[in-house]
BALOBA-1460 file (C-alpha; in Angstrom, 3 decimals):
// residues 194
<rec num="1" residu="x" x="0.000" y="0.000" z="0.000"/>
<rec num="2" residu="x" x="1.457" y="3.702" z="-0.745"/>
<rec num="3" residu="x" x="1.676" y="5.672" z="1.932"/>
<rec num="4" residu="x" x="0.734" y="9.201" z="0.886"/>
<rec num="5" residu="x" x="2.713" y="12.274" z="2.451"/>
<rec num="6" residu="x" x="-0.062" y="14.855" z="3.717"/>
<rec num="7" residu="x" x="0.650" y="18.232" z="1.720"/>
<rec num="8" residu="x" x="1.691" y="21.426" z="3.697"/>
<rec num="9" residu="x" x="-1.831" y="23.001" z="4.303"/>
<rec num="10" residu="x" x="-0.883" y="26.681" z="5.015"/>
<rec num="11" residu="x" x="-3.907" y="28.097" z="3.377"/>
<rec num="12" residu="x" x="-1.566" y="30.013" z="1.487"/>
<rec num="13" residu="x" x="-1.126" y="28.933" z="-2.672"/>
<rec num="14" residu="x" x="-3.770" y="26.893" z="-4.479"/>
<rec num="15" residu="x" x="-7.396" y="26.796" z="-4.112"/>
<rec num="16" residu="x" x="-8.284" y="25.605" z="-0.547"/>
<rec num="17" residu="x" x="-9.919" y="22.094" z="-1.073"/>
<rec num="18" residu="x" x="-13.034" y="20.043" z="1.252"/>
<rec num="19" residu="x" x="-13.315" y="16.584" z="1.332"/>
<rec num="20" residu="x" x="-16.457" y="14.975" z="2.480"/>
<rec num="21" residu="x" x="-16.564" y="11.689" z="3.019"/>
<rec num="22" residu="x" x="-20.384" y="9.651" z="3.955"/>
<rec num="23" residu="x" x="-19.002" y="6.231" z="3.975"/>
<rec num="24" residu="x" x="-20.167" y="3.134" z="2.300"/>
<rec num="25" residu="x" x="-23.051" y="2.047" z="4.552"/>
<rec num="26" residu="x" x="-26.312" y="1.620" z="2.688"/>
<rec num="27" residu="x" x="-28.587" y="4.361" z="4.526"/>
<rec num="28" residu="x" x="-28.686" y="7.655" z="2.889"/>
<rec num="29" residu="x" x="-27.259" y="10.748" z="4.269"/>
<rec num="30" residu="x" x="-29.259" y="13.385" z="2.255"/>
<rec num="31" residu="x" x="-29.392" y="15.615" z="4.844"/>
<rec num="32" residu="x" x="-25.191" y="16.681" z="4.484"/>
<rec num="33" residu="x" x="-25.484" y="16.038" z="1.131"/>
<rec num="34" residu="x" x="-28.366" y="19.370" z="1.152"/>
<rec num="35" residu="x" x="-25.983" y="21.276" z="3.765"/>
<rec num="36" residu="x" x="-22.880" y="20.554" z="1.706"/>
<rec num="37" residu="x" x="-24.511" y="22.238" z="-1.794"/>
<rec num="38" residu="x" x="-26.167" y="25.076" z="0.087"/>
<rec num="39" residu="x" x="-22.704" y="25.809" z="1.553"/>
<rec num="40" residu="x" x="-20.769" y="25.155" z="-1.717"/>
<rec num="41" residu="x" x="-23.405" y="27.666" z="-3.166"/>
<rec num="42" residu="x" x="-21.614" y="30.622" z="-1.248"/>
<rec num="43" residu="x" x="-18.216" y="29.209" z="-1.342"/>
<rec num="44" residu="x" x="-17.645" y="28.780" z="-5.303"/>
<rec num="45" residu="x" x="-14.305" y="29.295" z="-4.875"/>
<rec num="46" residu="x" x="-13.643" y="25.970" z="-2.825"/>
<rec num="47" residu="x" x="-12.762" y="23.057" z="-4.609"/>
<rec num="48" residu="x" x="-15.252" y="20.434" z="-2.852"/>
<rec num="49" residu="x" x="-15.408" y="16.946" z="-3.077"/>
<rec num="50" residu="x" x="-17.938" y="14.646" z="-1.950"/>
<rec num="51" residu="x" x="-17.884" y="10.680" z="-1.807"/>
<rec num="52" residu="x" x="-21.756" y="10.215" z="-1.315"/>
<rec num="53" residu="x" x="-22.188" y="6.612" z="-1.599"/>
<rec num="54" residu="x" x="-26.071" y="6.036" z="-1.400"/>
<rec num="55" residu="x" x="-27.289" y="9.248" z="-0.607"/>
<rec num="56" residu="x" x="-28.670" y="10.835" z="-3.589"/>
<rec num="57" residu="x" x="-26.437" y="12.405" z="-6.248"/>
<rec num="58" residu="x" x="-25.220" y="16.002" z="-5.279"/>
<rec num="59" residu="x" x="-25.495" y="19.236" z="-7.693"/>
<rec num="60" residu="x" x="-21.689" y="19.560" z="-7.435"/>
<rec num="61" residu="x" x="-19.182" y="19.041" z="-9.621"/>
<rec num="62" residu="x" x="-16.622" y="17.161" z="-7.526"/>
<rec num="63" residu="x" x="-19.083" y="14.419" z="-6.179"/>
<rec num="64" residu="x" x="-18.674" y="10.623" z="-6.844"/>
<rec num="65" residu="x" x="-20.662" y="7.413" z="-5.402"/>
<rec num="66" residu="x" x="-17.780" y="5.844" z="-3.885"/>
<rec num="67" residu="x" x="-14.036" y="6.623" z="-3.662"/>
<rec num="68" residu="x" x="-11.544" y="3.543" z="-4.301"/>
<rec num="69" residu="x" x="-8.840" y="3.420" z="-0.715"/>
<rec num="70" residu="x" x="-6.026" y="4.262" z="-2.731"/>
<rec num="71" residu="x" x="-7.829" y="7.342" z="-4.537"/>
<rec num="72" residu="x" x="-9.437" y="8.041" z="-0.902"/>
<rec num="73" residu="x" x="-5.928" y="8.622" z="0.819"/>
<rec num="74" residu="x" x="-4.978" y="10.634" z="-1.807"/>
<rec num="75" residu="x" x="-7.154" y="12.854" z="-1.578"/>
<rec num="76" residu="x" x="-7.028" y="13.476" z="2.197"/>
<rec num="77" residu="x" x="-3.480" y="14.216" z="1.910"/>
<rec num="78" residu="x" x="-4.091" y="16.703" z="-0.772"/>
<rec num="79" residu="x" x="-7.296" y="17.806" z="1.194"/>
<rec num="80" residu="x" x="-7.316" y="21.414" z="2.944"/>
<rec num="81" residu="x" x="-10.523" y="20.343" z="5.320"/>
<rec num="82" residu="x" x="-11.567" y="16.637" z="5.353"/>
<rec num="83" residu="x" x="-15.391" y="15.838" z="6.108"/>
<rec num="84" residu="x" x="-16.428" y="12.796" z="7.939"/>
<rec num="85" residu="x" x="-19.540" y="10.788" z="8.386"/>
<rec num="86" residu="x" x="-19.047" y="8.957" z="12.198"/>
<rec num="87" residu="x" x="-17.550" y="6.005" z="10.950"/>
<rec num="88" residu="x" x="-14.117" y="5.150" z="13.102"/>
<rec num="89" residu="x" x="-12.266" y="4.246" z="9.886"/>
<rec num="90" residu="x" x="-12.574" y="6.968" z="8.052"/>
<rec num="91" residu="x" x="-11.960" y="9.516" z="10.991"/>
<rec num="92" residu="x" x="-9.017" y="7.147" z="11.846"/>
<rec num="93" residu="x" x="-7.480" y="7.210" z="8.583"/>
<rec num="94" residu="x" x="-8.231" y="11.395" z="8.374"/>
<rec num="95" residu="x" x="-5.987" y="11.519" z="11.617"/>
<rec num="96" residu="x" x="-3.605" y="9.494" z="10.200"/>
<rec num="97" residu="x" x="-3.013" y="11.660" z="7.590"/>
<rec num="98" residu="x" x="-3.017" y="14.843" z="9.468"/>
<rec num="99" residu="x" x="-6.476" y="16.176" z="9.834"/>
<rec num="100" residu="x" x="-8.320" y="16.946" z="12.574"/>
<rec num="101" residu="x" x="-11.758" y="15.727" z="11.023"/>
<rec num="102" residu="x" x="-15.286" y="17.464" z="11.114"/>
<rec num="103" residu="x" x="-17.233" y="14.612" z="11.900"/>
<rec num="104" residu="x" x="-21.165" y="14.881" z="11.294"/>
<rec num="105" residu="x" x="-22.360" y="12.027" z="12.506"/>
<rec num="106" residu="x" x="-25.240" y="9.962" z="11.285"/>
<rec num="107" residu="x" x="-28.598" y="10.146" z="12.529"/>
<rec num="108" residu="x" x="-30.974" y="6.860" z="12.671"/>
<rec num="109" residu="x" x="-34.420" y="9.127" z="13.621"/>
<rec num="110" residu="x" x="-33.771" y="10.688" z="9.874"/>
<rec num="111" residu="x" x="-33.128" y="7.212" z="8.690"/>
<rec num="112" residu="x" x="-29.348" y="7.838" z="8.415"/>
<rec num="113" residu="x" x="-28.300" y="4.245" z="10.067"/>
<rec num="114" residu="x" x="-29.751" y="1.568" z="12.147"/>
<rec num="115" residu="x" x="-29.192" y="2.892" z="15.493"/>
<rec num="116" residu="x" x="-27.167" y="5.717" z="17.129"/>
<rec num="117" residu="x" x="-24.015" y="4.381" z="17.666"/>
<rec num="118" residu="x" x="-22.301" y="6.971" z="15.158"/>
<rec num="119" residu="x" x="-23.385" y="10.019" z="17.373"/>
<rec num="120" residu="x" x="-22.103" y="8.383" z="20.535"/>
<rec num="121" residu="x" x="-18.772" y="7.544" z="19.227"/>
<rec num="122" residu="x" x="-18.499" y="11.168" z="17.603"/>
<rec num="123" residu="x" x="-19.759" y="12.860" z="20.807"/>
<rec num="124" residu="x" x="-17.015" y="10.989" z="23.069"/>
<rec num="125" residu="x" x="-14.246" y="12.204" z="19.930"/>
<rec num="126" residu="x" x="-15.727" y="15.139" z="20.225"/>
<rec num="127" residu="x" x="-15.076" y="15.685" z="23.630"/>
<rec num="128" residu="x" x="-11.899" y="14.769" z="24.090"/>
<rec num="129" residu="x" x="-10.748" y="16.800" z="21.062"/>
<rec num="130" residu="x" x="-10.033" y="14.311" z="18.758"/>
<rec num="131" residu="x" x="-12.867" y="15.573" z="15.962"/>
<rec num="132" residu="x" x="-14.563" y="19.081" z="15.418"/>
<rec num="133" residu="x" x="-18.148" y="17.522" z="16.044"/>
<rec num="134" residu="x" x="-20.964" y="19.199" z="14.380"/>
<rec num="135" residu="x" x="-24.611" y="17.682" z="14.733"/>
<rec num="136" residu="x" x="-26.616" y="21.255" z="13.053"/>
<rec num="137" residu="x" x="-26.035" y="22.784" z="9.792"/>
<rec num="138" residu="x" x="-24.987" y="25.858" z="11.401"/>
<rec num="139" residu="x" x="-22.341" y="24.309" z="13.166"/>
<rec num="140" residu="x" x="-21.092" y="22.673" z="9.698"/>
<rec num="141" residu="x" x="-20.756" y="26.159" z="8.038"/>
<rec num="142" residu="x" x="-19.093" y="27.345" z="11.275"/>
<rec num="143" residu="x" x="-16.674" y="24.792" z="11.226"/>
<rec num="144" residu="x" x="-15.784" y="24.853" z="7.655"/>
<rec num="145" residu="x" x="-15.874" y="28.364" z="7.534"/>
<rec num="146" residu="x" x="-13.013" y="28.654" z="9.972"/>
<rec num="147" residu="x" x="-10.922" y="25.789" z="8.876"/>
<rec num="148" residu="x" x="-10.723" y="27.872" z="5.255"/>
<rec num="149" residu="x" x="-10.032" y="30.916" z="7.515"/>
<rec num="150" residu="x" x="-7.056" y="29.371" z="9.159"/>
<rec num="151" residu="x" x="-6.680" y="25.930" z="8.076"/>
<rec num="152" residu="x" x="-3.773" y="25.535" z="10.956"/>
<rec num="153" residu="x" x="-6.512" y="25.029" z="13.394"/>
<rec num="154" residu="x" x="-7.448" y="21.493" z="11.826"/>
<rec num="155" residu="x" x="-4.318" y="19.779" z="11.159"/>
<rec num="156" residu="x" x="-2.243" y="17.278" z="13.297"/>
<rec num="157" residu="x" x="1.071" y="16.165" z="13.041"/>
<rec num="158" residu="x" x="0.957" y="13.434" z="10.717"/>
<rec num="159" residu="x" x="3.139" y="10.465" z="10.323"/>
<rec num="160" residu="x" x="1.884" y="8.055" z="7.313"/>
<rec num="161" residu="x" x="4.536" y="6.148" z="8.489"/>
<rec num="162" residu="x" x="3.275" y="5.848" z="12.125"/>
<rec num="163" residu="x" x="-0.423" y="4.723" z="12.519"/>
<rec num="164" residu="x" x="-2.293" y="7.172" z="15.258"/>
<rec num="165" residu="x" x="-1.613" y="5.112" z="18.102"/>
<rec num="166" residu="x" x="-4.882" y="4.841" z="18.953"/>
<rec num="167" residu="x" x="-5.798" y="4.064" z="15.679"/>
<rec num="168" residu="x" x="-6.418" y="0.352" z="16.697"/>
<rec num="169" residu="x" x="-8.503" y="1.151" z="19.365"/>
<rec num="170" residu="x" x="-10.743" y="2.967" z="17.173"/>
<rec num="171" residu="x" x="-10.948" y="0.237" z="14.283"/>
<rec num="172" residu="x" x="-11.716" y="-2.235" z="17.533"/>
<rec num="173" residu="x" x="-14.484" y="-0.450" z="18.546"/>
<rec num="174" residu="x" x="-15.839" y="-0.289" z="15.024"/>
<rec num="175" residu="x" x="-15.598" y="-3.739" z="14.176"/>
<rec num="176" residu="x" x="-17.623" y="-4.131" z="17.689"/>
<rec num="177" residu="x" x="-20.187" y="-1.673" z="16.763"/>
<rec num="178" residu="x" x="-20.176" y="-3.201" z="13.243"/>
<rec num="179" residu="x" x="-20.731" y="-7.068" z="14.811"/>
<rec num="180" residu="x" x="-23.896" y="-5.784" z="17.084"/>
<rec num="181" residu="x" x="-25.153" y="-3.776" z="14.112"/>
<rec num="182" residu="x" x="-24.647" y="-6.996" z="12.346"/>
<rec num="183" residu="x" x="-26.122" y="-9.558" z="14.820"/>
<rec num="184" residu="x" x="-29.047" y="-7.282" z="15.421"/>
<rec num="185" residu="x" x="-30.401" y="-7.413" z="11.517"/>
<rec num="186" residu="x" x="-29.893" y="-10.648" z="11.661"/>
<rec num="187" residu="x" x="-32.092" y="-10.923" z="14.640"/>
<rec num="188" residu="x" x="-34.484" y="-9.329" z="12.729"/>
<rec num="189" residu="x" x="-34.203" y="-11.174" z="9.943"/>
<rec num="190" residu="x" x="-34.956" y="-14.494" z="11.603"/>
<rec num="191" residu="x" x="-38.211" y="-12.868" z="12.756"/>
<rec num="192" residu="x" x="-36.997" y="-12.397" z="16.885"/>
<rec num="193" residu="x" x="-36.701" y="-9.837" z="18.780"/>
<rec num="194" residu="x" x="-33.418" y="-8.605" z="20.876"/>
């Protein structure tokens, strides 16, 4: 696997650049999807790209269905801002590569995921200061608009190298969230009831 060196995000030199990531999971997430094009309707100037996966497809010009890995950590190490649904991996590998992620996480009472085990994860991240957590709209432009302002404020020192060291941690608890998600469908499935 390449490793990819995280650019020098100064804000200073090319066009500052968002990527949003909503994961692979098969819910939709129209709800960033609407915040990201309203936003990118008064920021023009931002290059933005959004992996949308399910959700339905954006009215921007940098959006695709689904990112390949390699093509994924390129482009957060080219990446001024980098988005995040909740899911550990992708706010894992964002850290990795020197981002302190915006994490919206997904909501299951707007049919966003199964249950609400994105927003708890994201809240704890959140406050131990390991994600800028935003849960409104208005806290998504806030966030964004001040990691274009000074784009220092979101980045960590990276080491592609070096996985975060508590990188593991965080794909543990998401292959544990991801085996209960799992075991409860199938539950359902079979016709019982947890």
């Amino acid at each position: 696997m390449t490793a990819y060196i995280p650019r020098q995000r100064d804000g200073r030199g090319s066009a500052p650049y968002v990527l949003a990531v909503v994961g692979t999971d098969v819910h939709r997430f129209d709800r960033l999807v609407d915040w990201l094009e309203r936003w990118h309707a008064d920021h023009a100037e931002v290059r933005l790209v959004l992996q949308y996966g399910h959700s339905r497809a954006p009215r921007l010009p940098g959006a695709a269905p689904f990112l390949g890995h390699e093509e994924l950590q390129r482009a957060m190490a080219e990446a001024t801002l980098v988005l995040s649904h909740g899911g550990p991996a992708t706010i894992t590998e964002a850290r990795r590569t020197g981002h302190l992620p915006i994490v919206v996480p997904r909501d299951p009472t707007h049919d966003e995921h199964v249950d609400n085990h994105q927003q708890l994860f994201a809240r704890r991240l959140g406050a131990a200061g390991l994600v800028r957590l935003c849960e409104s709209e208005a806290e998504l432009v806030a966030a964004l608009d001040e990691g274009l302002a000074d784009p220092s404020r979101f980045v960590l020192a990276a080491d592609p190298d070096r996985p975060d060291p508590r990188a593991e941690a965080v794909a543990r608890v998401g292959r544990v969230v991801d085996d209960l998600v799992a075991r409860r469908v199938r539950q359902r499935i079979g016709g019982r009831r947890p």
